[in-house]
C-alpha positions in Angstrom: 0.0 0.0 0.0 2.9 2.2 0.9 4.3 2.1 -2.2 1.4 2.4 -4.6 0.9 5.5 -2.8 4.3 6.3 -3.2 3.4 6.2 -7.1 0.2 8.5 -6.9 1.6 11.1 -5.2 5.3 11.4 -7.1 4.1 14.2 -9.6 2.6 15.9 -7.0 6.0 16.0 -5.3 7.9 16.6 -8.7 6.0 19.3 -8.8 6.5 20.7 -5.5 10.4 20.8 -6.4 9.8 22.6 -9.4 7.9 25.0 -8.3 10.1 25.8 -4.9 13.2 25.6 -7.3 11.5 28.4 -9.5 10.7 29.9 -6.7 13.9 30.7 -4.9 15.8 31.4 -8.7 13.9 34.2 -8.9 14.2 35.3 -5.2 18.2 35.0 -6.3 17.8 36.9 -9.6 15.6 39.4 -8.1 18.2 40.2 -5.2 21.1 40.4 -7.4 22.4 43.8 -7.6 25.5 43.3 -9.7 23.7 44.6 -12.7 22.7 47.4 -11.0 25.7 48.5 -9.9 27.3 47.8 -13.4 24.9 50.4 -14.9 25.9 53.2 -12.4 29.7 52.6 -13.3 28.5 52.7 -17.0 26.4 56.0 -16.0 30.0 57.6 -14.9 31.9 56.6 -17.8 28.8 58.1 -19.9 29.2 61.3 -18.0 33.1 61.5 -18.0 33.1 61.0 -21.6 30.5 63.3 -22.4 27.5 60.8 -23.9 25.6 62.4 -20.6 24.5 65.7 -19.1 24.9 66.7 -15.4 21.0 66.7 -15.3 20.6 63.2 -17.2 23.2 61.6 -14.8 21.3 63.0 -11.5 18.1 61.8 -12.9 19.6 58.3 -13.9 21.9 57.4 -11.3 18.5 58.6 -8.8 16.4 55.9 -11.0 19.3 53.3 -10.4 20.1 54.4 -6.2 16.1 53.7 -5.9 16.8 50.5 -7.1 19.4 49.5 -4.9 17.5 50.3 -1.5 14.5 48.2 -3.0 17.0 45.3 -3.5 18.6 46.0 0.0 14.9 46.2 1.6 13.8 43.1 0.1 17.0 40.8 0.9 16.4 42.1 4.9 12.8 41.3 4.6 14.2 37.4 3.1 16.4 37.2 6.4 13.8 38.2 8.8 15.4 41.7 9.5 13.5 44.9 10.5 13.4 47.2 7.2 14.5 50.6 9.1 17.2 48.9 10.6 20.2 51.0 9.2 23.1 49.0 9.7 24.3 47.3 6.5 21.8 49.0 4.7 22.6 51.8 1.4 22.9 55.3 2.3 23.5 58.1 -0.2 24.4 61.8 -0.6 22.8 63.3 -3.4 25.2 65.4 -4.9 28.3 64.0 -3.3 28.1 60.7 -6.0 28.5 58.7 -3.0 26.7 55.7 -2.4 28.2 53.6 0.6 26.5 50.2 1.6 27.5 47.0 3.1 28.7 45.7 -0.1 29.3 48.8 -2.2 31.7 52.3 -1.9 31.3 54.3 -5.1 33.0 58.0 -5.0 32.3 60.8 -7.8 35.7 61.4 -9.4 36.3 65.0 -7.9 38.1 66.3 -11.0 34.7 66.6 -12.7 33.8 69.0 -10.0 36.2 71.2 -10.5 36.0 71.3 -14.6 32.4 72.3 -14.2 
């Protein structure tokens, strides 16, 4: 008996590990900001070459930051951390191109400061 229902219930469970190995790909996918952070470093090449305007890079590299703390906010939720927590979390300085994190230190080069 144990093995006939063995037999009825293996697609169920073949399905089950499909599902949960679907499941945590795109957890992984979702919470991997390497992309992310490749943009911004092609934002500041775009910018120091001149492809970019000051005003297009603010309004970009904003876009991209905003990202970043989503990413951040969802992998604390995925280890059962409090969202406002700040340790370990992104902080930035609009204005200062910094954006400093647990993973992540990104400076503005300061000669482009001083051209403009």
């Amino acid at each position: 008996m144990l093995l006939i229902d063995d037999l009825l219930l293996l697609p169920i469970s073949g399905f089950k590990f499909i599902f949960h190995t679907l499941q945590k790909m795109a957890e992984e996918q979702y919470t991997d900001d390497a992309p992310i952070k490749e943009r911004l470093l092609e934002l500041q090449i775009e910018l120091e070459s001149g492809e970019l305007s000051e005003e297009e890079y603010v309004k970009e590299e904003a876009a991209i930051i905003r990202q970043l703390r989503d990413i951040e906010r969802h992998k604390r939720e995925l280890a059962g951390l409090p969202a406002e927590e700040a340790s370990g979390g992104l902080t930035f300085r609009p204005g200062s191109g910094q954006l400093s994190g647990a993973s992540v230190t990104m400076h503005q080069d300061s000669e482009r400061k001083e051209k403009a």
